[in-house]
Each structure stands twice: as structure tokens, then as C-alpha cells.
N, C-alpha and C positions, 0 to 999 in steps of 0.2 A: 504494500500500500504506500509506503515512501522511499522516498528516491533522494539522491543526493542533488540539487536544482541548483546549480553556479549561473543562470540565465536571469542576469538584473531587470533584465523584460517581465518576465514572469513574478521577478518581487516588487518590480515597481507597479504593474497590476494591480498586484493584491493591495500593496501602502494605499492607492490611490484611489479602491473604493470608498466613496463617502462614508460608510460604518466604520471603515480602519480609519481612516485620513484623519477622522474626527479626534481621535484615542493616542496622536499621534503627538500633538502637539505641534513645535516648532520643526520637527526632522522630518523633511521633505522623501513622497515618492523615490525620488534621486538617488537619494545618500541610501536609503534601505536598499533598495537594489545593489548599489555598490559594495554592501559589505556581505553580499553571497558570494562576492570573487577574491575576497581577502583570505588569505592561507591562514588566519587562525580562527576563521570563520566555519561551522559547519552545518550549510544550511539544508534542512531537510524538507520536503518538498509532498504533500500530497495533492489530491486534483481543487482544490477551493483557497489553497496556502501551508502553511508548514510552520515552521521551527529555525531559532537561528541562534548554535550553539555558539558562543563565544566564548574563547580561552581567556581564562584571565589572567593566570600566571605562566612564568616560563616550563614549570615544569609538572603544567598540566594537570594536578589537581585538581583545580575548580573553574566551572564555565558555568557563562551566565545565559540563563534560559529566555529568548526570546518569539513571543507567541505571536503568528499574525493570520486570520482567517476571516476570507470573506463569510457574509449570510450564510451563504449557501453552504457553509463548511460547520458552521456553526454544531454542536450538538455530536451526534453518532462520528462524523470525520473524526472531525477534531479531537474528541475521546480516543477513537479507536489508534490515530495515528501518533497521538501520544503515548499511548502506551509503547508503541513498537518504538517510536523515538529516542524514549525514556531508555528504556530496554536495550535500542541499542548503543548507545553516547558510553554504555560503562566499559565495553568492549573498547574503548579507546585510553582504558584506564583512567578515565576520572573518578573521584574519589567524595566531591560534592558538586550539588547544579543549584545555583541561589539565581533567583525572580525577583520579580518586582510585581507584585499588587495594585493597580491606580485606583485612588479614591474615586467614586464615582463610578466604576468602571468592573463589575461584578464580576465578566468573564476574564476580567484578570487575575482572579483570586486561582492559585494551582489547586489541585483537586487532595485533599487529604486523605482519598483514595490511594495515593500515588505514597503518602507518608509523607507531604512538605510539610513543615513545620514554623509555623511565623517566626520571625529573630527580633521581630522588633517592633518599636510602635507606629504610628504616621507620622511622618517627615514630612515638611514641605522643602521642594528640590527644583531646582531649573524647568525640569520635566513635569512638574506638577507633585499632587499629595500622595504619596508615594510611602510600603512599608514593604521589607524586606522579609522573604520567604525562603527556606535551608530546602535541600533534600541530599542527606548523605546514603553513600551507596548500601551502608547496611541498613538505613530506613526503610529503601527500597525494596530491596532483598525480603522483609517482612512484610512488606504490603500487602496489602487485596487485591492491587491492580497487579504486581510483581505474580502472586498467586496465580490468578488467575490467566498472567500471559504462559506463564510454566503449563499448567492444564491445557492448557488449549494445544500447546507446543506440543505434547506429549502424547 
């Protein structure tokens, strides 16, 4: 169900539907596109939008989860292509995937299905009201979503 999508076409798309565009803030169509082609970028791609893992240290530990899906992705995609996303990002040995929650903005809260775990409280930030969200790989590993991707696998 997802693909690895380096095509800025296909991210500026999705940034530039009015649902996304709005959630976006100041960071243009443009620049999302651009960072599907950035080597410490790993953007994952299903048919309505995807995912766009970012490394945040040199040696790979921790990458920060970014969520972008048109309407039509909304829901059943989006769940299901998370999981496999989730699922597969640890396969590159990462070790935590920390988010960002937008106030305001409900389907940016991560699913606690998944084991994220808040870090913290609301913040106001350049990008808006904004709190910080953990998932470390052994959270994972115990989850209900982790569960149930192994059952299904099997």
C-alpha cells in the first residue's frame, strides 16, 4: 500500500489541497515537495498522501513524523498506511518517531493505538499551538496497532 514517492509533484499536490494548505501555515506547496528529495528525508507515499520521515540526528535514532492526506485519504488510508509506515521506518533502525499535535487540528493528534505518548504540554511556536508527541520502538512493539500488523503478517 506505500511506496517510497521522491516526486515533489505529487507532495506539492497533496500540501496544496485547500484541507492541507489550511493546517499548513506559512510552508508553502513548494518547500513540502522539496523535502521528498532531501537524503535525510523518507517520504512515504500512499494513493491520497503519505508520510515524511525526517532524521533528526546524525546517527539516526530519532525522526520526526510528518503527516499529510488529502479528504479522500482521510480515515481507512491513512490508518491503514500508517501502520505499514510505522512498521516499516524501525527496519531503518530508528529507535524513537516524535510528532507534533496542532491545536485546533484533531487529525493531528497520533493515534494511541500506535503507543505515542504526549511529552509535553501546548506550546505556542512559529508554526502555531503546537505539543509534542514520543513513540519509542519498544512502545511500539507492545501496541495494538504493532499486534495487530504481526497477525495479519502471519
Amino acid at each position: 500500500m506505500i511506496r517510497v514517492e521522491r516526486d515533489p509533484a505529487f507532495w506539492e499536490a497533496v500540501a496544496a489541497h485547500p484541507a492541507v494548505a489550511a493546517t499548513l501555515g506559512h510552508v508553502q506547496p513548494g518547500q513540502v515537495g522539496a523535502m521528498a528529495t532531501a537524503s535525510h528525508v523518507l517520504p512515504l507515499a500512499s494513493e491520497h498522501g503519505g508520510f515524511m520521515f525526517i532524521r533528526l540526528d546524525g546517527l539516526g535514532f530519532v525522526c520526526e513524523l510528518h503527516t499529510l492526506f488529502t479528504p479522500e485519504g482521510w480515515g481507512r488510508e491513512a490508518l491503514l498506511a500508517a501502520v505499514e509506515a510505522v512498521g516499516a521506518i524501525w527496519l531503518l533502525d530508528y529507535q524513537a518517531i516524535v510528532t507534533c499535535e496542532m491545536a485546533g487540528n484533531e487529525r493531528s493528534r497520533p493515534p494511541a493505538s500506535f503507543g505515542f505518548k504526549q511529552a509535553g504540554d501546548w506550546r505556542e511556536t512559529p508554526l502555531g499551538t503546537l505539543r509534542l508527541w514520543v513513540l519509542t520502538r519498544a512502545a511500539w512493539s507492545q501496541s495494538a496497532a504493532a499486534k495487530r500488523r504481526r497477525a495479519k503478517c502471519h
